[in-house]
C-alpha positions as CSV (number, residue, x, y, z in Angstrom):
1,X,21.6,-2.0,7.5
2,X,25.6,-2.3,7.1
3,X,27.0,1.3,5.7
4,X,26.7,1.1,1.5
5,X,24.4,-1.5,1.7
6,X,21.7,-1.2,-1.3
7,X,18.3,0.2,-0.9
8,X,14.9,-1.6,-0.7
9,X,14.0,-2.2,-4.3
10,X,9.8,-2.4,-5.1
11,X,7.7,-4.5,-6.9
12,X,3.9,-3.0,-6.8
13,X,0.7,-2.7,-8.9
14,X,0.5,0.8,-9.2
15,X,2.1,4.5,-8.6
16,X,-0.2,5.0,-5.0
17,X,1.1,1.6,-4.0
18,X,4.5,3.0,-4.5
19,X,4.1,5.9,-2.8
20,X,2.6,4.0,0.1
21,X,5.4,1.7,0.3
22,X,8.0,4.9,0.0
23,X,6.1,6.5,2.9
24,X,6.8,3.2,5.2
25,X,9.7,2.9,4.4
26,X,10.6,6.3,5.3
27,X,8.9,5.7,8.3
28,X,10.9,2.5,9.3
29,X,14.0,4.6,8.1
30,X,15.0,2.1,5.7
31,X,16.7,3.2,2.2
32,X,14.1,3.1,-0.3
33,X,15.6,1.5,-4.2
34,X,13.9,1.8,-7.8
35,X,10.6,0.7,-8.2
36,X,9.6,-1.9,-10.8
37,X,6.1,-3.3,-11.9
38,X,3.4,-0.3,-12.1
39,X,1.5,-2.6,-14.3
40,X,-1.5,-4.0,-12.7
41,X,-1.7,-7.0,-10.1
42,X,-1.7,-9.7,-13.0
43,X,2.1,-8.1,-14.4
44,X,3.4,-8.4,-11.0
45,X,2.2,-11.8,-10.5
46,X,3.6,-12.8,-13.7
47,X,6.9,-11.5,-13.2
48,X,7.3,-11.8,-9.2
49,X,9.3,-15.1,-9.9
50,X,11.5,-13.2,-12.1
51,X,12.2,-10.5,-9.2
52,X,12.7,-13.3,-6.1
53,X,15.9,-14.3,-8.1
54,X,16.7,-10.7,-7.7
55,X,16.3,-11.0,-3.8
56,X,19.0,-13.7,-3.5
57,X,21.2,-10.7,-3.6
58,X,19.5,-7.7,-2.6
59,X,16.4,-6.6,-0.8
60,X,13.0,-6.3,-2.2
61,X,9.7,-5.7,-1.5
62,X,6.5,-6.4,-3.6
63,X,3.1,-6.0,-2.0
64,X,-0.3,-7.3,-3.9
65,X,-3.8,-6.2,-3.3
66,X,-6.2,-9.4,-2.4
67,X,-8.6,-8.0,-4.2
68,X,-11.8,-10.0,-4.1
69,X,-9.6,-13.5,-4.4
70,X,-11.3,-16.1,-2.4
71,X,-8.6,-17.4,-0.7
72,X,-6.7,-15.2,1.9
73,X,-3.4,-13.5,2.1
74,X,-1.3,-16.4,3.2
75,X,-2.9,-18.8,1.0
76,X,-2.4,-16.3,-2.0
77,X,1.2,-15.8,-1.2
78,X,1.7,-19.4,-1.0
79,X,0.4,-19.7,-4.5
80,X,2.7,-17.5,-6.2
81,X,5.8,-17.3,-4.4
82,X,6.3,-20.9,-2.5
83,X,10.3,-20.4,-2.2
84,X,10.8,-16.9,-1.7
85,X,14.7,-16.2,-1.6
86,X,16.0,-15.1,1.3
87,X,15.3,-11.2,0.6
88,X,12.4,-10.8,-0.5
89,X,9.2,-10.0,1.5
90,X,6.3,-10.5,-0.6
91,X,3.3,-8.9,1.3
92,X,-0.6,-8.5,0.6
93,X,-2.8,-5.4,1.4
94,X,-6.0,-7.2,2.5
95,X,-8.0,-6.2,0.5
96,X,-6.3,-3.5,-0.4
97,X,-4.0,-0.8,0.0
98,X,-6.9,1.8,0.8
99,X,-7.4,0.1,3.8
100,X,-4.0,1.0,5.2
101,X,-5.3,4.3,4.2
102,X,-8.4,3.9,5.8
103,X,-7.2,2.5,8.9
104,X,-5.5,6.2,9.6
105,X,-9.1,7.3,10.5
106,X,-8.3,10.6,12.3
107,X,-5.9,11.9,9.4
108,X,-8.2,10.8,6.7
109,X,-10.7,12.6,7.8
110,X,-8.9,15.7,8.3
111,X,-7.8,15.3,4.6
112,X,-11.5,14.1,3.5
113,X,-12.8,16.9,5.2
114,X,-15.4,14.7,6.8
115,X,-16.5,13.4,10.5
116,X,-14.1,10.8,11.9
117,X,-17.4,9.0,12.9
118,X,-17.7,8.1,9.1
119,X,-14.1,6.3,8.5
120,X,-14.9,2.3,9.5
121,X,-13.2,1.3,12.0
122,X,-12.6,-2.2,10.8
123,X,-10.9,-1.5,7.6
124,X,-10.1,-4.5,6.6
125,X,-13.3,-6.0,6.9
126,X,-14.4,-3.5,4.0
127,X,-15.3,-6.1,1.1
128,X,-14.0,-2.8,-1.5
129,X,-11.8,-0.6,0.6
130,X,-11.6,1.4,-3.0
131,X,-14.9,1.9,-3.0
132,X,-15.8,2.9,0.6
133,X,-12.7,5.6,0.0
134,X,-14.6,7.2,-2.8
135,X,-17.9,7.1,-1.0
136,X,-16.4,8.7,1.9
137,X,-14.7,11.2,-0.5
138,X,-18.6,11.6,-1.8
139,X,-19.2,13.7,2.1
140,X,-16.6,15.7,1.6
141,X,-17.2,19.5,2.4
142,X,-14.3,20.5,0.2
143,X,-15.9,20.1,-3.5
144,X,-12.4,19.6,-4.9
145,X,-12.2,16.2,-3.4
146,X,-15.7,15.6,-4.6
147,X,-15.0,16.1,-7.8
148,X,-11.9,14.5,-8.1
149,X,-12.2,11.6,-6.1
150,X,-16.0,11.0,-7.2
151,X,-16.8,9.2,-10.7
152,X,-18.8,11.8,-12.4
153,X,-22.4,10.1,-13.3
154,X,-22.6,8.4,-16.5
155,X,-18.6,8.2,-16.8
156,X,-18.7,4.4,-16.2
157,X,-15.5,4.9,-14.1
158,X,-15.0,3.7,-10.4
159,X,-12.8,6.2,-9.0
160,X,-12.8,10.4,-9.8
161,X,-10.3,11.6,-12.7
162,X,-7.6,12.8,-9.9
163,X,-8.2,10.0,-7.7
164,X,-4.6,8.4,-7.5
165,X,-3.3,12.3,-7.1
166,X,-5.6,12.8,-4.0
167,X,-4.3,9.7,-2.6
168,X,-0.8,10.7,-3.2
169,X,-1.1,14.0,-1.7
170,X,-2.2,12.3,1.3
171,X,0.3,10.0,1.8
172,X,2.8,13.0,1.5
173,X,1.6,15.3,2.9
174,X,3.5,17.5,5.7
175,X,3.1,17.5,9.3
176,X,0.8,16.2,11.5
177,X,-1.7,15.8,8.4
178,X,0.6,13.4,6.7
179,X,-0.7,9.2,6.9
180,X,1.3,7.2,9.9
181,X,1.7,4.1,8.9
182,X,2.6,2.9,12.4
183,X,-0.9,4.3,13.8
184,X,-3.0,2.4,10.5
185,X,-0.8,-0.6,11.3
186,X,-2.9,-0.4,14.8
187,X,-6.4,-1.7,12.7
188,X,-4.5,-3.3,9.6
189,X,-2.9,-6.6,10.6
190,X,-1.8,-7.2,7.0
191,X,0.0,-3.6,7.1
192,X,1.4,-4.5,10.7
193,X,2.8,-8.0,9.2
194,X,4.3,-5.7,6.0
195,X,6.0,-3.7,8.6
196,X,7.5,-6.1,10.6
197,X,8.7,-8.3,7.6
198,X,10.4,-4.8,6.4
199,X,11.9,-4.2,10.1
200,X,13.9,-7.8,8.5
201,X,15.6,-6.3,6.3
202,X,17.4,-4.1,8.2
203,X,20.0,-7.1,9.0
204,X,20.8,-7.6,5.2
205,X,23.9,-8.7,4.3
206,X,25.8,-9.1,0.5
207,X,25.9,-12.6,-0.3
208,X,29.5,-13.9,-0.5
């Protein structure tokens, strides 16, 4: 990017989606902006237009969980943002972003305190990437990550109480036990596609 040029602003559905995106983007070396959104898939779809008239002048990013959505990722982005501006990269984790996670197998593992033999090795053909995160989690020989990442029975919930924190300390974690984004992006196409739409906006300019 030219020198003074803005950061990468984000639009996501959540604070672990944030942090992923963050940790790519430190990655990629790009200049990470203020995040927006934080609100649950439906907000951002609801105000996504709002943004892409933000990205006729500066970068942006929004990523999306496909979720359980019947169509796929290019159909979905089709739907929602037909005439994206010329900044914005509007990306979808498929089928979501725990399989980026997931597709880190060696490092998750470590973290997981589990055999690597257990992390799929097709993560994006996981039909709830959520879900097989916190049944992995369920192996764990460290009973912190049990209890935190593991509903406790009868709570009704899907995910453990510190579930989001675990994630996050993951994804920021120092050294070599820290999530590579450019190793995941190896079994993820939809995370190698994000990352090479990103690589883009290094050759942002101001509009005149």
């Amino acid at each position: 990017m030219p020198d003074g040029a803005p950061a990468i602003n984000l639009l996501v559905e959540g604070l672990a989606d944030r942090v992923v995106v963050q940790r790519i983007l430190e990655w990629a070396g790009l200049p990470c902006g203020r995040t927006f959104g934080e609100k649950g898939k439906d907000y951002l779809l609801s105000v996504l237009p709002g943004y892409n008239q933000a990205a006729r002048f500066s970068p942006w990013v929004a990523v999306v969980d496909l979720d359980q959505a019947p169509e796929c990722a290019p159909v979905l982005v089709r739907q929602h943002l037909p005439y994206p501006n010329r900044w914005m990269r509007f990306r979808v984790a498929v089928r979501a972003i725990e399989s980026w996670l997931l597709a880190d197998a060696e490092t998750l593992a470590g973290f997981l305190a589990i055999p690597r033999a257990r992390v799929p090795s097709l993560p994006e053909d996981e039909p709830d990437p959520k879900a097989t995160l916190v049944s992995l989690a369920r192996y764990s020989r460290r009973s912190a990550i049990v209890k935190d990442m593991v509903p406790r029975p009868g709570s009704g919930a899907k995910v453990g109480p510190a579930y989001t924190a675990r994630l996050i300390e993951y994804v920021t974690a120092a050294g070599s036990a820290q999530w590579r984004p450019e190793v995941a992006a190896q079994r993820s196409d939809s995370l190698h596609r994000c990352i090479a739409a990103l690589h883009t906006l290094q050759h942002w300019t101001p509009a005149p």
